[in-house]
C-alpha positions in Angstrom: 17.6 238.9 -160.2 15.7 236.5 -157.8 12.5 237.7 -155.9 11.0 236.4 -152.5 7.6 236.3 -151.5 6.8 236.5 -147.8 3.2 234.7 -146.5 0.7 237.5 -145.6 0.6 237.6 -141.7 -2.4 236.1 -140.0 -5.6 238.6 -139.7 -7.0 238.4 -136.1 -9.9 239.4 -135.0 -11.8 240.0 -132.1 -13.8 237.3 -130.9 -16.8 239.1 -129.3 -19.1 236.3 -128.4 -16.5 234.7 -126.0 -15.6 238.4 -124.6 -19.0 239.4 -124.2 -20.2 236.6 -122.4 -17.0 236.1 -120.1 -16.6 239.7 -119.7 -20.3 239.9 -118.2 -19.7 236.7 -116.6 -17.0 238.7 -114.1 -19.6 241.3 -113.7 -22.1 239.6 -112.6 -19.8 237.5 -110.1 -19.2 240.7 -108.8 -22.5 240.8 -107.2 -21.1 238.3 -104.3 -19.4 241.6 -102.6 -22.9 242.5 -101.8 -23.5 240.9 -98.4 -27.5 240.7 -99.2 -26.4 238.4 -101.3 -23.8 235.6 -99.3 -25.7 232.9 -97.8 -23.3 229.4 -96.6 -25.6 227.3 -98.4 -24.5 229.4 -101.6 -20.9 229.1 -100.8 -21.0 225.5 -100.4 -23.0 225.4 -103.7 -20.0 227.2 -105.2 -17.4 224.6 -104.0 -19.3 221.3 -104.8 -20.5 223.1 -108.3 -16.3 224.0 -108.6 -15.4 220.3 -108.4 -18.5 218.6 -110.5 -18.6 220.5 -113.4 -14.5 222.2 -113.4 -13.2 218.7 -111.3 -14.8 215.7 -112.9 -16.6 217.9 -116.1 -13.7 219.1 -117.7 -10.2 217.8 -115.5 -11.9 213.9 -116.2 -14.5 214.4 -118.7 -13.4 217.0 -121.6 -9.2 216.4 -120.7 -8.5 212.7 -119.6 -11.2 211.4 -121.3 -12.5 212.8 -124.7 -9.2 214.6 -125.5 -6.3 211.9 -124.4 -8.6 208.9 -124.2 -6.7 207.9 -120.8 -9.2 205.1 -120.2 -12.9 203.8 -121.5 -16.3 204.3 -119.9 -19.0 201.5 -120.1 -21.4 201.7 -121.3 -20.4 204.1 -124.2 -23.5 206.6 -123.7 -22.2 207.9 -120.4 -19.9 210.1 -122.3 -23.4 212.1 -123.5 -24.4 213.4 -119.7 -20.9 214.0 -118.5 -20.2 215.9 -121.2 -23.1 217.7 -120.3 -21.6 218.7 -117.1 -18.7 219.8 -118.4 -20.8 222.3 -120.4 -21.8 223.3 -117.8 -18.7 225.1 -116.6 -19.1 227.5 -119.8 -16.0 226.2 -121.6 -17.3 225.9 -124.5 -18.3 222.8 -126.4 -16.3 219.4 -126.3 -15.1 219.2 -129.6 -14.2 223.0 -129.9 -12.1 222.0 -126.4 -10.7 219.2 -127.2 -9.2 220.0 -130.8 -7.7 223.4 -129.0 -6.0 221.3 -126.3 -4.8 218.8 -129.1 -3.2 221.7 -131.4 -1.9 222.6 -127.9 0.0 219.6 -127.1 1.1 219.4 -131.3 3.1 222.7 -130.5 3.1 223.3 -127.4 4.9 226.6 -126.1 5.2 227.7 -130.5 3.6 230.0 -132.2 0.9 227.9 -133.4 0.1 226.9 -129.5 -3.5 227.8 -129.1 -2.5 229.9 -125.8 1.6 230.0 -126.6 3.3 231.6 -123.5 5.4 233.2 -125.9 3.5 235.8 -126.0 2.9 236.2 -122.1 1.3 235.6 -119.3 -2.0 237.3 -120.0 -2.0 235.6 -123.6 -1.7 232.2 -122.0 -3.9 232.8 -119.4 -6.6 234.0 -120.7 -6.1 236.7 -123.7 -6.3 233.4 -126.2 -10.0 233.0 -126.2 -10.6 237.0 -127.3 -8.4 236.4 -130.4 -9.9 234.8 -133.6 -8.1 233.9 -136.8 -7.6 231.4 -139.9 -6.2 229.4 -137.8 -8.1 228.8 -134.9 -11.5 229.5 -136.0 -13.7 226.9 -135.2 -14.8 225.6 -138.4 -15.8 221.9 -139.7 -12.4 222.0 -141.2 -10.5 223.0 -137.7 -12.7 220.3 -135.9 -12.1 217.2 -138.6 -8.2 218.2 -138.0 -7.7 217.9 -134.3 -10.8 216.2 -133.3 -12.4 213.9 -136.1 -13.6 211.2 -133.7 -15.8 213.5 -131.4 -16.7 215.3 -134.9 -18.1 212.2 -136.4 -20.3 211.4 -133.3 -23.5 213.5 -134.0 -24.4 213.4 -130.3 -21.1 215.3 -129.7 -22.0 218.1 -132.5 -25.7 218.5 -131.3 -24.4 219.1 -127.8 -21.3 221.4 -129.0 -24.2 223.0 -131.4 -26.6 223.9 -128.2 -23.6 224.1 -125.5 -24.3 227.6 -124.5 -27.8 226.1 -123.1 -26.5 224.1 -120.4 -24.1 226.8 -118.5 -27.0 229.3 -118.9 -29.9 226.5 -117.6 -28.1 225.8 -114.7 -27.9 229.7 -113.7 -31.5 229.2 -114.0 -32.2 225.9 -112.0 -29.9 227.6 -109.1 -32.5 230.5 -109.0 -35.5 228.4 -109.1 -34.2 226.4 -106.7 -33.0 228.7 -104.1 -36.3 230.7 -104.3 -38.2 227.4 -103.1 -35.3 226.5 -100.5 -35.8 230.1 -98.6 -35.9 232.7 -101.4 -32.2 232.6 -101.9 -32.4 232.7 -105.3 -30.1 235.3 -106.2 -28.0 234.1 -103.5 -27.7 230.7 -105.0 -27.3 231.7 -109.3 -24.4 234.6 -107.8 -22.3 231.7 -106.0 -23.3 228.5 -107.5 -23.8 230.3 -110.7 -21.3 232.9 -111.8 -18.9 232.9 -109.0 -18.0 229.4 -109.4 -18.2 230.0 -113.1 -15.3 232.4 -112.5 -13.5 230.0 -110.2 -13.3 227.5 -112.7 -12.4 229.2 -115.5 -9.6 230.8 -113.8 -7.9 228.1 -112.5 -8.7 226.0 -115.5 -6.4 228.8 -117.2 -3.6 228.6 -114.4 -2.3 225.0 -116.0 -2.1 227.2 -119.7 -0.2 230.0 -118.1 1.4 229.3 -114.7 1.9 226.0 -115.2 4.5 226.6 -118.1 5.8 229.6 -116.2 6.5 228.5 -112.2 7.3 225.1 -110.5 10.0 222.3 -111.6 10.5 219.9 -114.2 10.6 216.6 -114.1 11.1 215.3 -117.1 12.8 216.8 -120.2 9.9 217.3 -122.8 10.3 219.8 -125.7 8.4 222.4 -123.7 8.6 223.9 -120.6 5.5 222.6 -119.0 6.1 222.6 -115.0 4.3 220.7 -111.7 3.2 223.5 -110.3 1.8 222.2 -106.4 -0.3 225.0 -105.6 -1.9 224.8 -109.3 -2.7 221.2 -108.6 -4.2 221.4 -105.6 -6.5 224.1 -107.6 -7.3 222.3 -110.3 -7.4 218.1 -109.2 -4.2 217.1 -109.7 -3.8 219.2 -113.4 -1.2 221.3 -112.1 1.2 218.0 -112.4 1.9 219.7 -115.7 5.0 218.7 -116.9 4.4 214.6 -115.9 0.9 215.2 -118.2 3.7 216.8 -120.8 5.9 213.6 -120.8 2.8 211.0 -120.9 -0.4 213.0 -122.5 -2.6 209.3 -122.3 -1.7 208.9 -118.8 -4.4 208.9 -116.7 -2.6 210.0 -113.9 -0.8 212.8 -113.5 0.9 213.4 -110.1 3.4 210.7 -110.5 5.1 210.8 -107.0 3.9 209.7 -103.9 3.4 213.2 -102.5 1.9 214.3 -106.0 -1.8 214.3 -104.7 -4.2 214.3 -108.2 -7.7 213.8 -106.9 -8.8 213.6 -110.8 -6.9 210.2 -110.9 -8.5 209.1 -107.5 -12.2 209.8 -109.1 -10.8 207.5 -112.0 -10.2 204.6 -110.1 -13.4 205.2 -108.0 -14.7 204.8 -111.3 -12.6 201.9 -112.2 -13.5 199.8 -108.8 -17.5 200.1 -109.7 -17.0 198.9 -113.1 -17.6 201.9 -115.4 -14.0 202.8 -116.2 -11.4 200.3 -117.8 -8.3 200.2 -120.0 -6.5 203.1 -117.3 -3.8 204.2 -119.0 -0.6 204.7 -116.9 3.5 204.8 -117.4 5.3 202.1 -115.3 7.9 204.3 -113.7 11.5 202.8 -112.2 14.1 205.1 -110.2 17.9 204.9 -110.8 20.0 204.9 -107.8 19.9 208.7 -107.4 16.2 209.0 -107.6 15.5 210.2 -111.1 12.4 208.3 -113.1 13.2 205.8 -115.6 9.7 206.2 -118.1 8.7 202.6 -119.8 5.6 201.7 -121.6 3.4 205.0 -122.5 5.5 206.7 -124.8 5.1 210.3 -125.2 2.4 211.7 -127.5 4.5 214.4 -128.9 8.0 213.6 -129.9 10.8 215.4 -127.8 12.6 217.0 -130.4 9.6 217.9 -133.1 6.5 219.2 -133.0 3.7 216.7 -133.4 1.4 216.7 -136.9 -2.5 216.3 -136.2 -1.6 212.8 -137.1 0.6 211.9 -134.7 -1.5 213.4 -131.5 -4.6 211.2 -132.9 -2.4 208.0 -133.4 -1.9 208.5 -129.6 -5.8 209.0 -128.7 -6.5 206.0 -130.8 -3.7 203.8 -129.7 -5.7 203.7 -126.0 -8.3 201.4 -128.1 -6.0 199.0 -129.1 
C-alpha cells in the first residue's frame, strides 16, 4: 500500500499597507470632481507629472533600465535620482519592482506570474498587489533571487528602505508650491498629486492585464502577451507588449514603423547627449510576405520553458558584456 503526500496550498494574506494607501489614494483623487478644486495649471501639472515620473520614472527608469538593463547610463550615479522619480509615482521601491517584473517574465501568464491573467482580469490588473504570500513576500531572500544586483547596491536598499518618502514629499512640495503660485494648493497636490498618482498606476497596470488580454501577436512567445495600440499610446510605447515578450533587453519596443514608443525616443535623446550607450535592439529582416525574421537579441525567456531566476539574470547581465 503506497501513500501520496500533497504540498500544503499557499497561505495568502492581505496585504494592508499597499490597500490602505492605494485605496485612500482613489479617495482622495476623488476630490478633483469638486470644481473649487480644478485649476489648468493643476491639469497640466497632472499630465507633465504623468510622463516624468510614470513615462521616464518607471517605463525608462524602473523597466528598461534597472530591470532589463536595455542600455547603460554614464556616469553610473544617475541611476540614484531617476530612480528617485520613479518613486515618486508610488510604485513601490526599485528592487521590490524590479524582482516582481523579473518573476513575471520567468513565468509569464503561470501560476507563479506575479499578476497571472489566469486568474482574471481584476487579478492582473490590479488585485495582485492586495495579495501577500510565501512566495511573493518581499523578503531579503525574494530580492537576492530576482534582483541580486540592485540588492547588492546599498544606495538601491536605502532608497527602497525610505521609498514611501518621496511619493508622499512630492504631495507636499505641490501644496507648498501652489499656495505661493496663487493659493492653489489643494488644487495643485489633488491633480499633480493624487490624480496623476491614479493615472499612472492605472495604466501602468493596463500592460499586466489588457495587454495579455486584447490586441495582436506578433511573434509566437510562450505567452500570450499582445501590442495593444491604445495601451501604448497610454503608457510610452509599453503597450508594444508582445515585441517586449519576444526581446525583454530590447530597448525598443514598437518595432514597426507605425509602432510609435515615445519611451525609446527619450532613449536616444539620451543616447545623442552622451548619457546613454550600449542600446540594446533586435536587427529585424522581413520575408517576402512581410513577417519578421528576429536575429541578434535572443529572447530572455525560452519559448517552450519557463525561465529559472538564472536564466532572466544571465540576460540582464549579458547587456554588460
Amino acid at each position: 500500500m503506497s501513500t501520496t503526500t500533497t504540498a500544503p496550498p499557499v497561505q495568502k494574506r492581505l496585504a494592508w499597507a499597499p490597500i490602505l494607501y492605494m485605496g485612500g489614494l482613489h479617495v482622495l483623487a476623488l476630490l478633483a470632481l469638486a470644481p473649487a478644486f480644478f485649476s489648468w495649471s493643476g491639469l497640466f501639472l497632472c499630465l507633465a507629472l504623468h510622463w516624468l515620473t510614470g513615462g521616464i520614472g518607471i517605463c525608462l527608469v524602473y523597466h528598461r533600465l534597472l530591470t532589463h538593463r536595455s542600455f547603460r547610463l554614464h556616469p553610473k550615479w544617475l541611476e540614484y535620482p531617476l530612480t528617485m522619480i520613479g518613486m515618486m509615482a508610488s510604485e513601490g521601491g526599485a528592487i521590490g519592482w524590479v524582482a516582481d517584473h523579473r518573476r513575471h517574465h520567468a513565468h509569464s501568464d503561470e501560476e507563479q506570474d506575479t499578476h497571472s491573467p489566469l486568474q482574471g482580469f481584476f487579478w492582473a490588473h490590479m488585485g495582485w498587489f492586495m495579495v501577500t504570500d510565501e512566495n511573493s513576500r518581499h523578503t531579503d531572500a525574494y530580492y537576492k533571487r530576482w534582483a541580486p544586483d540592485l540588492f547588492r547596491d546599498p544606495i538601491h536598499r536605502w532608497l527602497d528602505n525610505t521609498f514611501i518618502l518621496f511619493p508622499l514629499g512630492l504631495f507636499a512640495l505641490l501644496y507648498v508650491a501652489g499656495q505661493y503660485y496663487g493659493g492653489l494648493g489643494m488644487s495643485w497636490m489633488i491633480w499633480g498629486g493624487f490624480v496623476r498618482t491614479i493615472f499612472v498606476l492605472h495604466t501602468t497596470w493596463l500592460v499586466n492585464s489588457a495587454s495579455h488580454i486584447w490586441g495582436y501577436r506578433s511573434h509566437a512567445t510562450r505567452d500570450q502577451s499582445t501590442n495593444l495600440w491604445w495601451c501604448a499610446a497610454l503608457t510610452y510605447g509599453e503597450g508594444w507588449h508582445n515585441n517586449h515578450h519576444a526581446f525583454q533587453t530590447s530597448a525598443r519596443h514598437g518595432l514597426d514603423w507605425w509602432e510609435v514608443d515615445p519611451t525609446y525616443m527619450a532613449i536616444q535623446a539620451m543616447r545623442l547627449v552622451g548619457v546613454a550607450s550600449d542600446v540594446k535592439l533586435p536587427k529585424i529582416r522581413k520575408n517576402a510576405d512581410g513577417s519578421l525574421i528576429e536575429t541578434d537579441v535572443r529572447p530572455a525567456v525560452p519559448p517552450t520553458t519557463a525561465a529559472t531566476p538564472q536564466e532572466v539574470l544571465a540576460e540582464v547581465q549579458e547587456t554588460h558584456v
